[in-house]
MDTraj code that builds the backbone (N, CA, C; nanometers):
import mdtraj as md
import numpy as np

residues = "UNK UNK UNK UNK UNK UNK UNK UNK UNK UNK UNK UNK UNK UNK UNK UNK UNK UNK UNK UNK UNK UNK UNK UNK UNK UNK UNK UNK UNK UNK UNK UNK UNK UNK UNK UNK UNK UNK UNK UNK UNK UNK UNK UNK UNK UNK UNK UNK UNK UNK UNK UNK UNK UNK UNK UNK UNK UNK UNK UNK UNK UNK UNK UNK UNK UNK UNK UNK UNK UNK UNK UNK UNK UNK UNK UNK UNK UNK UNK UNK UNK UNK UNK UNK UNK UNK UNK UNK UNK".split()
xyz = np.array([
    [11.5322, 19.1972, -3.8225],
    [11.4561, 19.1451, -3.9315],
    [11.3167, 19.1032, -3.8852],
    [11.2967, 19.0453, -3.7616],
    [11.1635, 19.0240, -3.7038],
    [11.0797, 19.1394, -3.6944],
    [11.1459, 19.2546, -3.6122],
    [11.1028, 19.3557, -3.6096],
    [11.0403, 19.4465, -3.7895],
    [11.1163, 19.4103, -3.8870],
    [11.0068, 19.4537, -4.0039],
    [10.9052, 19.3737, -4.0838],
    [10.9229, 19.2132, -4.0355],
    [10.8322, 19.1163, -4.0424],
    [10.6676, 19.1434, -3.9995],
    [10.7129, 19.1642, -3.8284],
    [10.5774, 19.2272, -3.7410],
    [10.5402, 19.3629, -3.8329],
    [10.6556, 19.4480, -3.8464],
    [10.5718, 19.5796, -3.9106],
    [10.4832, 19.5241, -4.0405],
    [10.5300, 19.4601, -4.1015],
    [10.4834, 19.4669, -4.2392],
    [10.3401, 19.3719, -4.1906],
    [10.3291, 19.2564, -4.1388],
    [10.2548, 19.2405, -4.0941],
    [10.1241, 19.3081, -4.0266],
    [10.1585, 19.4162, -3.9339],
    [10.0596, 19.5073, -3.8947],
    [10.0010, 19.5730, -3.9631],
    [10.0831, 19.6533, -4.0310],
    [10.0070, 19.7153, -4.1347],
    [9.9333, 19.6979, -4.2511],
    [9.9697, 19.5430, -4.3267],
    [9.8571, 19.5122, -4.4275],
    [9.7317, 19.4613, -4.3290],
    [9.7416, 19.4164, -4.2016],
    [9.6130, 19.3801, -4.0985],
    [9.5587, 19.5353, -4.0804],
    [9.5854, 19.5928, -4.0492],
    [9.5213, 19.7670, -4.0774],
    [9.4832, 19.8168, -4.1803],
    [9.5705, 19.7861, -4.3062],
    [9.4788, 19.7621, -4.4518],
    [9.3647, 19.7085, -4.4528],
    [9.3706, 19.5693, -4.4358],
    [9.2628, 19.4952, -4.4307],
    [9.1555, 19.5360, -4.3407],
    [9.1204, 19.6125, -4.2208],
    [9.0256, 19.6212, -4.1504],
    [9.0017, 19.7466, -4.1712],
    [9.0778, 19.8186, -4.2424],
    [9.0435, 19.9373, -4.3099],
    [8.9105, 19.9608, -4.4369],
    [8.9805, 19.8938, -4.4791],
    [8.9147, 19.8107, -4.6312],
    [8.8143, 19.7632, -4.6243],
    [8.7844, 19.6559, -4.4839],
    [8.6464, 19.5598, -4.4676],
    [8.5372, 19.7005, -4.3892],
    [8.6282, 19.8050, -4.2848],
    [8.5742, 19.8949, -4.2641],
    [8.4643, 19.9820, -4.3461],
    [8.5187, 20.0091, -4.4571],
    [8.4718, 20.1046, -4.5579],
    [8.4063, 20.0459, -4.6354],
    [8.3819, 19.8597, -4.7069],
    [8.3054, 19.8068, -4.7617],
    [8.2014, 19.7880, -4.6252],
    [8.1606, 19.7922, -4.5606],
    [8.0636, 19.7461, -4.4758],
    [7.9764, 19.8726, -4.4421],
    [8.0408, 20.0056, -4.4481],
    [7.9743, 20.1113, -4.4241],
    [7.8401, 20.1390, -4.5368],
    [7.7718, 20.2017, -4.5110],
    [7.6656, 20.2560, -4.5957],
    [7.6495, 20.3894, -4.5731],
    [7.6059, 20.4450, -4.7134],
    [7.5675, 20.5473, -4.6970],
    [7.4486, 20.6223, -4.6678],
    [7.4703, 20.7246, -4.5963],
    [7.2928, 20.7865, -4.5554],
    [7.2165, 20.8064, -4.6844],
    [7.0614, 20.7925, -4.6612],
    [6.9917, 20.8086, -4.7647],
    [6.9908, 20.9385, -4.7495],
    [6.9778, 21.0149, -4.9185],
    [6.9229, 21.1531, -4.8994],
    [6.7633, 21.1838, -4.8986],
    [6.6972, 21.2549, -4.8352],
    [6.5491, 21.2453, -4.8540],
    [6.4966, 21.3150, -4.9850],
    [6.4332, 21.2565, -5.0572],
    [6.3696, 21.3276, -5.1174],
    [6.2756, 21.4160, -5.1374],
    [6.3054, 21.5579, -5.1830],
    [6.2330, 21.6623, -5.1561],
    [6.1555, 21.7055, -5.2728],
    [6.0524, 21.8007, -5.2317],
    [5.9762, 21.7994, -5.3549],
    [5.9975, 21.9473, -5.4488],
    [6.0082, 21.9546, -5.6019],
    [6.0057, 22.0220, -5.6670],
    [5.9489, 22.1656, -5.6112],
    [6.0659, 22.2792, -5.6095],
    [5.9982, 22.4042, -5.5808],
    [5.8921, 22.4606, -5.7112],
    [5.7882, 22.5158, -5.6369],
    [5.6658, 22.5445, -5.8202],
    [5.7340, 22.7316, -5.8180],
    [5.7903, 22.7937, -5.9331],
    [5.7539, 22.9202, -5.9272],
    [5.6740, 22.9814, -5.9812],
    [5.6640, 23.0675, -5.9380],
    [5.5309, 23.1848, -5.9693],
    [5.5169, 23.2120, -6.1008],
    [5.4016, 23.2391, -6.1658],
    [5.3724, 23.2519, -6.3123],
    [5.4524, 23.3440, -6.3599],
    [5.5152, 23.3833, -6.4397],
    [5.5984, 23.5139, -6.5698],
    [5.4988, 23.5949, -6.5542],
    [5.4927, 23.7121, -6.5332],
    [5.4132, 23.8200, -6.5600],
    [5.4366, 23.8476, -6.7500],
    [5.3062, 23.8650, -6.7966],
    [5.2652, 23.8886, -6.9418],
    [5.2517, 24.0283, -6.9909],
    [5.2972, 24.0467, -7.0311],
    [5.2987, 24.1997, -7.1164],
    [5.1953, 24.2239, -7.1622],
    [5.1156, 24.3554, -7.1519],
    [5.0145, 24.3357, -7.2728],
    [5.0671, 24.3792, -7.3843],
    [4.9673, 24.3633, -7.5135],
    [4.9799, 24.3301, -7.6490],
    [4.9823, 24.4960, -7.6891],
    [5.0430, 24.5333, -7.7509],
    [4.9902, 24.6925, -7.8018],
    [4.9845, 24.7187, -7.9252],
    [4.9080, 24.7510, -7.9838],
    [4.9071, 24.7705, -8.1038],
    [5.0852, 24.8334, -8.1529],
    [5.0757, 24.8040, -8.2763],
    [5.1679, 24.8707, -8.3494],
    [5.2047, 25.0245, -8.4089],
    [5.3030, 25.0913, -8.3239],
    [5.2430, 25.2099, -8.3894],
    [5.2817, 25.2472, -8.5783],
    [5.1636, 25.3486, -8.6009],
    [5.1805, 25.3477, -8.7618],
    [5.2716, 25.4296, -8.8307],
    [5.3428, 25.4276, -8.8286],
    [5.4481, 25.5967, -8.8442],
    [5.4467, 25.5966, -8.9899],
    [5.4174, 25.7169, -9.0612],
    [5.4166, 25.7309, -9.1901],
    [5.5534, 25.7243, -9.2647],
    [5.6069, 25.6389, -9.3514],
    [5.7313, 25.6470, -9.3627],
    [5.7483, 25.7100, -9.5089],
    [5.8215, 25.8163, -9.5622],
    [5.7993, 25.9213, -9.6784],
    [5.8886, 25.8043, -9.7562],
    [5.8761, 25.8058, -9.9072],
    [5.8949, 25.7476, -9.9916],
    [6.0154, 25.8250, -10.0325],
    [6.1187, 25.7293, -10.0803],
    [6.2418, 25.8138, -10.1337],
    [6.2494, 25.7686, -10.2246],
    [6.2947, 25.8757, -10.3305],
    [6.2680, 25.9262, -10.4930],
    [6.4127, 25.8973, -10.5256],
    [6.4595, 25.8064, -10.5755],
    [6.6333, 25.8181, -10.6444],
    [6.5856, 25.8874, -10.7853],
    [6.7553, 25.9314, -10.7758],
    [6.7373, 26.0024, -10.9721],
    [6.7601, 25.9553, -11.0393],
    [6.7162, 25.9607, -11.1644],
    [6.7847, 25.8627, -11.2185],
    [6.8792, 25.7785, -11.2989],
    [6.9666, 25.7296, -11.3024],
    [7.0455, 25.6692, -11.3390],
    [7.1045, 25.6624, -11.4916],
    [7.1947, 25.7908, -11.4629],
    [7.2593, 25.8098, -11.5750],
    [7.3102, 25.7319, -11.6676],
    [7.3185, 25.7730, -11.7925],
    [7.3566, 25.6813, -11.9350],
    [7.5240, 25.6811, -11.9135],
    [7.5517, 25.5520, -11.9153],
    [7.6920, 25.5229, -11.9417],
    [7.7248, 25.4853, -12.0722],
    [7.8158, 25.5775, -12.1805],
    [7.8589, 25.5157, -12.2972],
    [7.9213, 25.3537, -12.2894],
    [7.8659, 25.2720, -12.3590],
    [7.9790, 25.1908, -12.4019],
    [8.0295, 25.2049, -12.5034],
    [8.1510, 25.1090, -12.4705],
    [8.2610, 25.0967, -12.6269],
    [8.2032, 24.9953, -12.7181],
    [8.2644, 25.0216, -12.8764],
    [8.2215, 24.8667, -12.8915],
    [8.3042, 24.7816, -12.8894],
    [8.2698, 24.6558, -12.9218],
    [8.3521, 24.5431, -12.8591],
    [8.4388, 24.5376, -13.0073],
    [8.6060, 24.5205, -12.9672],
    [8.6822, 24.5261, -13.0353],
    [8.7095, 24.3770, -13.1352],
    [8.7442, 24.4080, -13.2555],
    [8.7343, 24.2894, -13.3350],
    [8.8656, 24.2305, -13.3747],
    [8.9079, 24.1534, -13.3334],
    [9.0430, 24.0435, -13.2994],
    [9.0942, 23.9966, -13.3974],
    [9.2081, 23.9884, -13.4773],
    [9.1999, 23.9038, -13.5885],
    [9.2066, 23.7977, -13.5627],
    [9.1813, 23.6866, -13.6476],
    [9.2222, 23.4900, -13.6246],
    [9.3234, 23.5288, -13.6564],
    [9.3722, 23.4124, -13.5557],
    [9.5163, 23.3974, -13.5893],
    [9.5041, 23.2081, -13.6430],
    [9.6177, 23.1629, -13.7410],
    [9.6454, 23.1056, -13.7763],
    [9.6955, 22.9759, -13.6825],
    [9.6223, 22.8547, -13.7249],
    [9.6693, 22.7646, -13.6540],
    [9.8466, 22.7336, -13.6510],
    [9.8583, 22.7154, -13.5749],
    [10.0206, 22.6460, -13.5572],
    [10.0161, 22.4952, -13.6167],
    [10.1008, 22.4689, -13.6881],
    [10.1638, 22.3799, -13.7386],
    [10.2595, 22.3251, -13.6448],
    [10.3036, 22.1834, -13.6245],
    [10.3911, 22.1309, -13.5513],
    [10.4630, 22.0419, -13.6504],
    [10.5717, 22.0089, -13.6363],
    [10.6318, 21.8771, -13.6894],
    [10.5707, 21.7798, -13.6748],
    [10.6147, 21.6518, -13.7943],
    [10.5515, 21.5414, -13.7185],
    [10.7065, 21.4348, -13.6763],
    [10.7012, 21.3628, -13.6012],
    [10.8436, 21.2872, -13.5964],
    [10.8282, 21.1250, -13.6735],
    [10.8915, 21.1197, -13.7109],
    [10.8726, 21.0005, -13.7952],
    [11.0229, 20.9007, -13.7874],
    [10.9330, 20.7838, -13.7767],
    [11.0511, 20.7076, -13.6930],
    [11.1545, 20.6178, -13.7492],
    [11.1451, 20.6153, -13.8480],
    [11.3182, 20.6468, -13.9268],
    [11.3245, 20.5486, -13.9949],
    [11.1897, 20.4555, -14.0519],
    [11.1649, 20.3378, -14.1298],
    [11.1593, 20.4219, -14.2849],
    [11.2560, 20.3769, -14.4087],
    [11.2367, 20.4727, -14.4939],
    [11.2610, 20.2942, -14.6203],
])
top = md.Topology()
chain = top.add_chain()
for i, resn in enumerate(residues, 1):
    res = top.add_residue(resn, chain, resSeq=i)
    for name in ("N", "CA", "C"):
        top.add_atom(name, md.element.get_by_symbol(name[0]), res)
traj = md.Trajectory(xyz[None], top)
């Protein structure tokens, strides 16, 4: 039982100087370097537009469709309903 007393002992003391280890460290600075510049975009030149004659297209034209005429419906007659009446006579 002594013997896992000391262990347990040792090892949170190795925790601990582990721990104070790694809070005490610092880290290297990185240097700061300066922005690479690149080289200008090469520019296209401008070219005119070319003019291409474009021929005009002629549709034919647009044949007569008969209509019907519009068909005439008779009225129909309202519906009548009962009325209910509630039985006071």
């Amino acid at each position: 039982m002594c013997i896992l007393f000391f262990a347990m002992l040792l090892i949170s003391g190795n925790e601990v100087l582990a721990s104070r280890f790694l809070a005490e460290t610092t880290l290297p600075e990185v240097p700061v370097l300066p922005k690479p510049e690149l080289p200008p975009l090469p520019t296209l030149p401008n070219l005119p537009k070319p003019e291409v004659p474009v021929p005009k297209v002629e549709l034919p034209p647009f044949p007569h469709i008969p209509t019907l005429p519009n068909p005439e419906l008779p009225s129909l007659p309202k519906p009548e309903f009962p009325t209910a009446s509630c039985g006071k006579a």
